[in-house]
N, C-alpha and C positions, 0 to 999 in steps of 0.2 A: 739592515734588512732590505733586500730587493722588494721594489712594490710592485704591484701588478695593476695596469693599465688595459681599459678597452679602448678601438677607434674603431665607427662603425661608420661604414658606407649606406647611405638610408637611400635607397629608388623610390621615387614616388610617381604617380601617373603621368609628370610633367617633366619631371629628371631625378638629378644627384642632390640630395640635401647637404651644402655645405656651410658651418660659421668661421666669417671673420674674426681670429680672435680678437676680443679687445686688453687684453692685459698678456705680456709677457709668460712664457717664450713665445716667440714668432707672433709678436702683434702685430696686426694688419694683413695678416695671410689666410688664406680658406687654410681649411682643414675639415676629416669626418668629428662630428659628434664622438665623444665619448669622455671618459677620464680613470678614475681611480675605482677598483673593486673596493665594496669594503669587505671588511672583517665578517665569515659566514655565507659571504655571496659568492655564487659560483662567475666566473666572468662572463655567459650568459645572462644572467640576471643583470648583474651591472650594467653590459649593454644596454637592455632594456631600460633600466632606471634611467641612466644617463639622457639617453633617446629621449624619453619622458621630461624630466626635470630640466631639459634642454630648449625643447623644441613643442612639447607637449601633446606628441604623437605618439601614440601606441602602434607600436610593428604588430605586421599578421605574422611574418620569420623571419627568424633570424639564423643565419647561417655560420658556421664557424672559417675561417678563411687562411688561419693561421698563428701563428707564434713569433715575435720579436723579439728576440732579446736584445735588449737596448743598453749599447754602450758608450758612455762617453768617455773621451780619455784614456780609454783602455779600461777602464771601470765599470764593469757590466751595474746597470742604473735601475732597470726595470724589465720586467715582461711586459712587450705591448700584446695583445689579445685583438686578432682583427674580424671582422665580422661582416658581412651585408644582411642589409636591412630591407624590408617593406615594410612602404604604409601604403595600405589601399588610399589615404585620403588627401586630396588636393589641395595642400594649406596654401594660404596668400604670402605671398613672400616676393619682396624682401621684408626683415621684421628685427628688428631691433629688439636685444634682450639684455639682461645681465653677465652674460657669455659673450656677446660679441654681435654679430650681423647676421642672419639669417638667409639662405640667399637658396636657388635650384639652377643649377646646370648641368647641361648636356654633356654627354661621353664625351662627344667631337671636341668640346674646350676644353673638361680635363684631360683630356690627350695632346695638345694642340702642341707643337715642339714649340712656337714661342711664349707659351702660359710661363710667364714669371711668379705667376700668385698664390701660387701653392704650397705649403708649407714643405721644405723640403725631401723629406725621406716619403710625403702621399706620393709625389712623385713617380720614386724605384718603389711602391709599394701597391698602385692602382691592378698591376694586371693580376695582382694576386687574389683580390676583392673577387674579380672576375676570371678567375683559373677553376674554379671549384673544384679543387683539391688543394685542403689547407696543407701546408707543409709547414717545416721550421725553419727561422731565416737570426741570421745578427744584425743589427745596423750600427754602423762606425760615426759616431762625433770627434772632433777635436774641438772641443767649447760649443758652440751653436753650428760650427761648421757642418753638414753632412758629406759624410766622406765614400759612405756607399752602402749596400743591402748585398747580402750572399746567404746561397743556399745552405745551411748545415748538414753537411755531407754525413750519409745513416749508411752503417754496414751491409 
């Protein structure tokens, strides 16, 4: 069974809310907040949960950004669910949690052509956050490798 994943882009007054993860896949790398829907939740809700239980911000919205089908190996693995975020509120950060690192940066560094620290497919996945018009996309793994993001072409 494919499971269904969110990553959400949180803006806050200061910047981009991103966690280090600390445990595999991709430990030691930013990434947006998010993870697994569960069972009954629409993956808006999730988002929000996630955001919550994460970071312990409540969003004023949440926007929908897009659809991921996630495949590794040629194995389609998941739907990631993309989302941006607001919080009106100015948390302290950096902040250290059971998730990883806490941390706010600006558009200019996640953009920056030599940011190494990204987890890779936020990368081919940032201008979508900020496209506002969700569309559907696939992302290619070969094991942890990211091989690349493409539009799914609609009649």
């Amino acid at each position: 069974m494919v499971k269904a994943y969110t990553i959400v882009l949180v803006r806050t007054p200061v910047g981009y809310l991103l966690i280090n993860r600390r445990k595999p896949p991709y430990q030691g790398l930013w990434n947006g907040l998010g993870g697994k829907v569960e069972a009954g939740e629409t993956p808006a809700a999730g988002a929000r949960r996630e955001v919550a239980e994460e970071c312990g911000l409540q969003l004023s919205t949440v926007t929908a950004c897009g659809l991921v089908h996630w495949y590794v190996d040629d194995v389609l693995t998941g739907e990631l669910y993309l989302f941006s975020g607001v919080s009106p509120d100015t948390p302290t950060f950096p902040q250290a949690t059971r998730e990883g690192i806490l941390a706010v940066f600006t558009q200019q560094w996640l953009t920056a052509a030599e940011n190494q620290g990204l987890v890779p497919d936020l990368n081919a996945m940032l201008p979508l956050f900020w496209a506002g018009q969700p569309g559907e996309y696939t992302s290619h793994f070969a094991g942890e490798q990211f091989l690349g993001l493409q539009a799914v072409p609609h009649d």
